[in-house]
Kinemage of the C-alpha trace (Angstrom):
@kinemage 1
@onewidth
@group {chain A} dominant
@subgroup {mainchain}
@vectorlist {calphas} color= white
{ca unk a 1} P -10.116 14.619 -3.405
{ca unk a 2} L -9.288 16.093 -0.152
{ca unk a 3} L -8.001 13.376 2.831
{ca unk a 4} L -11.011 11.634 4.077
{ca unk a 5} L -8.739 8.719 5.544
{ca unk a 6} L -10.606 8.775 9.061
{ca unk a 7} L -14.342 8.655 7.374
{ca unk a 8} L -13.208 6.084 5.027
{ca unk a 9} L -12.169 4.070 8.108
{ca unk a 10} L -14.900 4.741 10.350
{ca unk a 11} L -17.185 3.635 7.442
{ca unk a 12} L -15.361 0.572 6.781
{ca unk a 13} L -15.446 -0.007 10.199
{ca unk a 14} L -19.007 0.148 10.817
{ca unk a 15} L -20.468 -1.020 7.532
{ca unk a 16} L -18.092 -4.322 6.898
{ca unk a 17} L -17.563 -5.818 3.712
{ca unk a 18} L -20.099 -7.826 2.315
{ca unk a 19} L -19.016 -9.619 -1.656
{ca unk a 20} L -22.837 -10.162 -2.002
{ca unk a 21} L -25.704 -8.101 -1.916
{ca unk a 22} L -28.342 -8.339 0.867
{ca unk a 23} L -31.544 -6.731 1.769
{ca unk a 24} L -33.137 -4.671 4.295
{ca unk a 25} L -32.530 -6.111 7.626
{ca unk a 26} L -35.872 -5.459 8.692
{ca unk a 27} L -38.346 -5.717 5.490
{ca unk a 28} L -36.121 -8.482 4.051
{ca unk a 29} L -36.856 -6.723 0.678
{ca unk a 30} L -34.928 -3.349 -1.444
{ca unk a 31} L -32.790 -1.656 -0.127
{ca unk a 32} L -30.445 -3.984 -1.244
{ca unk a 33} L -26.494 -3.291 -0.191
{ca unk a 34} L -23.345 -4.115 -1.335
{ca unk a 35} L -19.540 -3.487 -0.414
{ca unk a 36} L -19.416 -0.898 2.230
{ca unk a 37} L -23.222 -0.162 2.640
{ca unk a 38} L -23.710 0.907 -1.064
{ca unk a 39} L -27.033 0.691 -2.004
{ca unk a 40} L -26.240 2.629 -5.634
{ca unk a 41} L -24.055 2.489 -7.937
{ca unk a 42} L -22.311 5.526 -9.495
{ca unk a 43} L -23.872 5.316 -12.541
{ca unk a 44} L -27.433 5.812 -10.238
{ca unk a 45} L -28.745 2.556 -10.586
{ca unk a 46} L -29.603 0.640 -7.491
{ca unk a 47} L -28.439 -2.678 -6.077
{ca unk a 48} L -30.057 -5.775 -7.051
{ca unk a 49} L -30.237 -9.174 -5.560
{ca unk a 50} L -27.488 -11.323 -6.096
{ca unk a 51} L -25.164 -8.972 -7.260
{ca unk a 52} L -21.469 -9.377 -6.139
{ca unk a 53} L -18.517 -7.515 -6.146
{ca unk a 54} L -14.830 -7.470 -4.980
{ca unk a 55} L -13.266 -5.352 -2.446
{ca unk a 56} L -11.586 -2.993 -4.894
{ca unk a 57} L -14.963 -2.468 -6.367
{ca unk a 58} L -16.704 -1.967 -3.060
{ca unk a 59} L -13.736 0.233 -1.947
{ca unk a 60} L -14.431 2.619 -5.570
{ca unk a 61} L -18.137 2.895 -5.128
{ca unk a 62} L -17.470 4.153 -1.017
{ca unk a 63} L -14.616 6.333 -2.358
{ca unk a 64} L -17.637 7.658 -5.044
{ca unk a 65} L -20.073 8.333 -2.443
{ca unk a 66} L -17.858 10.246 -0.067
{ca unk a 67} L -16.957 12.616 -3.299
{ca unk a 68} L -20.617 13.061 -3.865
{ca unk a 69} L -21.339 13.639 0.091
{ca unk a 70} L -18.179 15.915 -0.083
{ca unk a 71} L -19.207 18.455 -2.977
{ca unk a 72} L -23.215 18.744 -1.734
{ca unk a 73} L -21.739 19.850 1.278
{ca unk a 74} L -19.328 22.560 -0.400
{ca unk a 75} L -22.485 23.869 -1.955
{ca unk a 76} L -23.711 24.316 1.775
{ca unk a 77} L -20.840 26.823 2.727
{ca unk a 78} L -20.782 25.368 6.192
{ca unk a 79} L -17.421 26.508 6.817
{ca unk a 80} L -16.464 23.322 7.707
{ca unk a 81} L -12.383 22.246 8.925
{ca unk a 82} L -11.503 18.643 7.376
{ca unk a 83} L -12.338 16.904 10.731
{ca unk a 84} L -15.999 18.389 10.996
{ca unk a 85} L -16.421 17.698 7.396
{ca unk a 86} L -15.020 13.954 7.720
{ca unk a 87} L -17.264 13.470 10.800
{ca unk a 88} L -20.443 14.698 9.015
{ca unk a 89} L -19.428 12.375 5.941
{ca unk a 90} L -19.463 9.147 7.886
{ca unk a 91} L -22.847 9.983 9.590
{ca unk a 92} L -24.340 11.135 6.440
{ca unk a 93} L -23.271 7.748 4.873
{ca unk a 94} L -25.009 6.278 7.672
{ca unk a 95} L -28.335 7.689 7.564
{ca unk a 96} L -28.510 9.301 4.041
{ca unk a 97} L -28.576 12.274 2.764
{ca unk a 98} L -31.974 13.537 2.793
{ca unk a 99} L -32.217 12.772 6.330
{ca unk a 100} L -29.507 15.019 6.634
{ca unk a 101} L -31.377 17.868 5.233
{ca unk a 102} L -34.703 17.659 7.247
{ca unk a 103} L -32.019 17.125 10.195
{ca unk a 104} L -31.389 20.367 12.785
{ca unk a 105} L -27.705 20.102 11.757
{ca unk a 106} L -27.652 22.391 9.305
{ca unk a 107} L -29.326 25.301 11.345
{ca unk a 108} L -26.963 24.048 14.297
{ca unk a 109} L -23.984 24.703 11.823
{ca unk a 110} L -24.998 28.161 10.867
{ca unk a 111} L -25.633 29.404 14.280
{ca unk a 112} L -21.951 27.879 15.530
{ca unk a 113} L -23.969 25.547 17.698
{ca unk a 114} L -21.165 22.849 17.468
{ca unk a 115} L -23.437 20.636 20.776
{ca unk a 116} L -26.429 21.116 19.051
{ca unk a 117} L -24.773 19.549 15.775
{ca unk a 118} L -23.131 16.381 18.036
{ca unk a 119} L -26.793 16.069 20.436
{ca unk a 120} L -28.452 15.999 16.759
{ca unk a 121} L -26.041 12.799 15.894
{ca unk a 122} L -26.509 10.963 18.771
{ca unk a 123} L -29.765 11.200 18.265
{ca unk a 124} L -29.486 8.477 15.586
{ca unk a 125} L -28.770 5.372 17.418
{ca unk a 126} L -32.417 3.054 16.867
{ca unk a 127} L -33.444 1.225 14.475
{ca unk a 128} L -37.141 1.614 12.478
{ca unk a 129} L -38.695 -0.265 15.915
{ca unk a 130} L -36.529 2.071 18.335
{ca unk a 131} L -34.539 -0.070 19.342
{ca unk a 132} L -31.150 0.990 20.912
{ca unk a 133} L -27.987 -0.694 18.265
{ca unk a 134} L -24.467 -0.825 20.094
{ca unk a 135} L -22.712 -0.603 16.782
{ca unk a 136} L -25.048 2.497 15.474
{ca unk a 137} L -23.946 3.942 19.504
{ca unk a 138} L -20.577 3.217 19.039
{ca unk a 139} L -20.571 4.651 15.732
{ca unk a 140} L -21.966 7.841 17.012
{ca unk a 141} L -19.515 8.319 19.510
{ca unk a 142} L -16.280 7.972 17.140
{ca unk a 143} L -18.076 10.508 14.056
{ca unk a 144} L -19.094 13.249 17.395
{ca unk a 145} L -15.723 12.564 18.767
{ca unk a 146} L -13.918 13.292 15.001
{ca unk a 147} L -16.589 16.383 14.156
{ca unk a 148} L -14.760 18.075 17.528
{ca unk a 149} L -11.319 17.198 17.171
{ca unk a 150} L -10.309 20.563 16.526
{ca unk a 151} L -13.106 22.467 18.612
{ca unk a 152} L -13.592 22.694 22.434
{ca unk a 153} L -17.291 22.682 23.772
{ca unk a 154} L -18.370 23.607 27.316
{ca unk a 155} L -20.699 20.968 27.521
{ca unk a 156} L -20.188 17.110 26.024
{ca unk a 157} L -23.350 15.676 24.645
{ca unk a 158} L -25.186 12.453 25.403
{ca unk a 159} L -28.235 10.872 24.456
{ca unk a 160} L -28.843 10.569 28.151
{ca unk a 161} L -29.647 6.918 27.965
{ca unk a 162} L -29.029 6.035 32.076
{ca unk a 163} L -30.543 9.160 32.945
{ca unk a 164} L -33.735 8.212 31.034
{ca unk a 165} L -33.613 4.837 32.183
{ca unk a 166} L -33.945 5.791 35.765
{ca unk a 167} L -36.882 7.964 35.251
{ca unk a 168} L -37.070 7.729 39.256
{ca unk a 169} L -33.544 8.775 40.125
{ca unk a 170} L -33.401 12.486 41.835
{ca unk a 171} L -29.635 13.798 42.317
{ca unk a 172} L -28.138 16.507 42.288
{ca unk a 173} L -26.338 18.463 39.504
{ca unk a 174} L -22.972 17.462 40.037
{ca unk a 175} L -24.357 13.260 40.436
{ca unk a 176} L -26.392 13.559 37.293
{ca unk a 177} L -23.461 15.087 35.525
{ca unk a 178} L -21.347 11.989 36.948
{ca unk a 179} L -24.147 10.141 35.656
{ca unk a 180} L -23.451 11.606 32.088
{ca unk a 181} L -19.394 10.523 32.201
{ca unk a 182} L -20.365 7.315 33.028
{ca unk a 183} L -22.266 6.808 29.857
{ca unk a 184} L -19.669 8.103 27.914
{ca unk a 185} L -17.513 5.087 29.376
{ca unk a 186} L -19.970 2.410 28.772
{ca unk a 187} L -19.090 -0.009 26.393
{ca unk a 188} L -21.803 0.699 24.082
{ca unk a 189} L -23.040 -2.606 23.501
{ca unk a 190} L -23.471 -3.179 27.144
{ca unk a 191} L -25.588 -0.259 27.206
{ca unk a 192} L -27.634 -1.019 24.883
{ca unk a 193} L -28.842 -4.679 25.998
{ca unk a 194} L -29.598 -3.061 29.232
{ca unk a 195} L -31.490 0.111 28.035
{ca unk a 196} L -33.555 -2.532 25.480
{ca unk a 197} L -34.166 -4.987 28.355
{ca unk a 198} L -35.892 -1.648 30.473
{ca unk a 199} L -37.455 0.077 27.351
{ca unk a 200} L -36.996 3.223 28.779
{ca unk a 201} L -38.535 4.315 25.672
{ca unk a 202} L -42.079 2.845 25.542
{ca unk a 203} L -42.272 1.949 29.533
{ca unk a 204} L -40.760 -0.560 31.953
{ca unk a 205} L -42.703 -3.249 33.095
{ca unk a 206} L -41.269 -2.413 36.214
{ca unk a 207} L -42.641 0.251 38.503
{ca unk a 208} L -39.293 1.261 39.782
{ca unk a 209} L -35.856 0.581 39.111
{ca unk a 210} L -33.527 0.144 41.864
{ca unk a 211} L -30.211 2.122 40.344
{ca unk a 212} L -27.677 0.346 42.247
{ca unk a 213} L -28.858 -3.140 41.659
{ca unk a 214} L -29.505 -2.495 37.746
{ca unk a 215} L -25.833 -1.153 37.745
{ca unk a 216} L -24.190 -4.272 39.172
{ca unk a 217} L -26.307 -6.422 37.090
{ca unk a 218} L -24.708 -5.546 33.991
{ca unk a 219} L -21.186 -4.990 35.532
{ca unk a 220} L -20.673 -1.675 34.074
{ca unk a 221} L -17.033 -1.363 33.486
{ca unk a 222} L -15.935 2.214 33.517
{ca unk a 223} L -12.061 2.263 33.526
């Protein structure tokens, strides 16, 4: 198998080890998961409850999966270099594969549209009750930031999370496009407490939002 160092990485990273298996966060029921977010093993059958394993175990069934990930995208001839392919591996281990399919990054991939492809990813940072995650944020940000090591794009995306927020604010190109950077400096877990506490997403409870007093309420730090 090719090197896949960095998407093994990121994926330990971001999934953690777990010895014993545990259900859906949210339904409390199957999926279950195990080792580094396996939820089957290579033989096909799926996690139970109470299963356990070591981290040499948990280690072969994520080394498994990124083979499998690895050859149905070969059969995709996406003309892919190792760092696009080892971004897309990660993500796809994060959301599945099927979601991956019904996804725009496939028809983003065959029209060179390398943005489209990263705007499509960070896309994926809620939960079932769309709810902004840090981790699933930060996540994002290091698979984008691998998929384009070797490419150079005019424009860097961003879910636009501040700009969204502040549904009110009117600038100017060049201060919305500040606005942009700063997201990109956020720590991501700091944005995401604020952007849940506003729920841009399904209305504030405020009428307006005062942008400067919102920023120095949660301290943005933007070294």
């Amino acid at each position: 198998m090719a090197d896949f160092s960095f998407a093994v990485n990121l994926i330990r990273k971001y999934e953690g080890f777990h010895e014993k298996a545990y259900p859906n966060p949210t339904t409390g029921k199957e999926p279950y998961t195990i080792g580094y977010g396996t939820q089957f093993y290579p033989d096909g059958s799926p996690v139970k409850m109470g299963q356990r394993c070591t981290e040499q175990k948990a280690l072969e069934y994520l080394f498994n999966e990124i083979d499998v990930i690895y050859r149905e995208l070969l059969k995709l001839n996406l003309n892919l270099d190792n760092h696009m392919t080892q971004g897309l591996i990660s993500f796809i281990h994060s959301i599945g594969w099927e979601p991956f399919l019904y996804s725009n990054i496939i028809d983003c991939l065959e029209s060179d549209s390398y943005s489209g492809v990263c705007e499509e990813i960070s896309r994926w940072i809620f939960d079932e009750n769309y709810k902004l995650i840090g981790g699933l944020l930060d996540r994002r940000r290091e698979e984008i930031n691998l998929f384009l090591n070797q490419i150079e794009i005019p424009h860097y995306p961003s879910p636009e999370i501040l700009l969204k927020a502040f549904e009110e604010f009117k600038g100017s190109q060049n201060q919305i496009e500040a606005v942009r950077i700063l997201e990109q400096k956020i720590n991501p877990y700091t944005l995401s407490e604020f952007s849940n506490n506003f729920r841009f997403n399904t209305g504030s409870d405020c009428e307006y939002i005062d942008f400067d007093f919102a920023m120095s309420k949660y301290n943005f730090n933007v070294e």
